[in-house]
C-alpha positions in Angstrom: -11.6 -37.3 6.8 -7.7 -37.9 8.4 -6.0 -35.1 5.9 -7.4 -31.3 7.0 -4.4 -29.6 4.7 -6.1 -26.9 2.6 -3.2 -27.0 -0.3 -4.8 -27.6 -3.6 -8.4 -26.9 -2.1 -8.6 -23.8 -2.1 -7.6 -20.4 -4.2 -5.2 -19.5 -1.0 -2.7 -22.5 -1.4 -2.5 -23.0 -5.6 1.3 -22.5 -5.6 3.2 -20.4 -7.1 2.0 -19.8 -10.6 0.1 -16.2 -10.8 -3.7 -16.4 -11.3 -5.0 -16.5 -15.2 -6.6 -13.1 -13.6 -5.3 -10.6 -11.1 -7.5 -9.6 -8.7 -9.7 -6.7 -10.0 -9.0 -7.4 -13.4 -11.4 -5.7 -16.1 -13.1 -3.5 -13.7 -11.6 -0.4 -15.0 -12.8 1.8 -17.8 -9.2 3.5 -16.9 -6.0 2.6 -16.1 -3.5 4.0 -13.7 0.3 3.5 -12.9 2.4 3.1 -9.6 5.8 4.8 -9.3 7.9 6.2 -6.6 7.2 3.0 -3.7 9.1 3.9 -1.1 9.2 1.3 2.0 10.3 2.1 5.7 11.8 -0.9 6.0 12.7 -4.1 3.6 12.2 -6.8 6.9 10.6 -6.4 9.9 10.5 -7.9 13.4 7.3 -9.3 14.4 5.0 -6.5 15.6 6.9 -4.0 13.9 5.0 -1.1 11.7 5.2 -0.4 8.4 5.4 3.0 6.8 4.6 3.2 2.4 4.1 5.5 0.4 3.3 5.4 -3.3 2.5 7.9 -6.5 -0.7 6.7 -8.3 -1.4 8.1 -11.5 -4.2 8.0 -13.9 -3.1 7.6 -17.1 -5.9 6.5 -18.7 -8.4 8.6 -20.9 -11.6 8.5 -18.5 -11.6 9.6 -14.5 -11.6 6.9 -12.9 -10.9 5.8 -9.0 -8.3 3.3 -7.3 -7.8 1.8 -4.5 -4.1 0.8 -3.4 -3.7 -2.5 -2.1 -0.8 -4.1 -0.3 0.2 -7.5 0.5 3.0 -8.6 2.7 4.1 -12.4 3.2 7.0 -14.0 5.1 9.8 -14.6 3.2 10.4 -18.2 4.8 7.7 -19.3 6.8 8.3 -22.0 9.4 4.6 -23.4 8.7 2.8 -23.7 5.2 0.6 -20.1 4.7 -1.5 -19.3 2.2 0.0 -16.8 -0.2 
């Protein structure tokens, strides 16, 4: 094997297109909404922290538990990354 490139082998490196299913989809008998993201920072240095905070709401018609996720990426990476 000369070519050890993961892109187009693997879920982390399938471009750009959004997957057919977000992650966690249908595992709700609820849903909830996000509002009020507020961000300590819209770039950081490397090693710098982070502060968010977010309003989650359920709006659904059933209790029902979320967990937030977040996901940061690099907005131009020198090197391919998985997204």
């Amino acid at each position: 094997m000369e070519n050890y490139t993961m892109a187009g082998r693997t879920y982390r490196y399938y471009g750009t297109a959004a997957p057919l299913y977000p992650f966690g989809y249908g595992l709700s008998y609820t849903t909830f909404s996000y509002r009020e993201l507020v961000l300590s920072a819209a770039a950081l240095p490397a090693c710098a922290n982070l502060s968010v905070s977010v309003v989650v709401e359920n709006t659904g018609q059933r209790d029902g538990e979320e967990v937030v996720q977040l996901y940061l990426r690099w907005e131009q990476p020198s090197v391919p990354v998985p997204r």
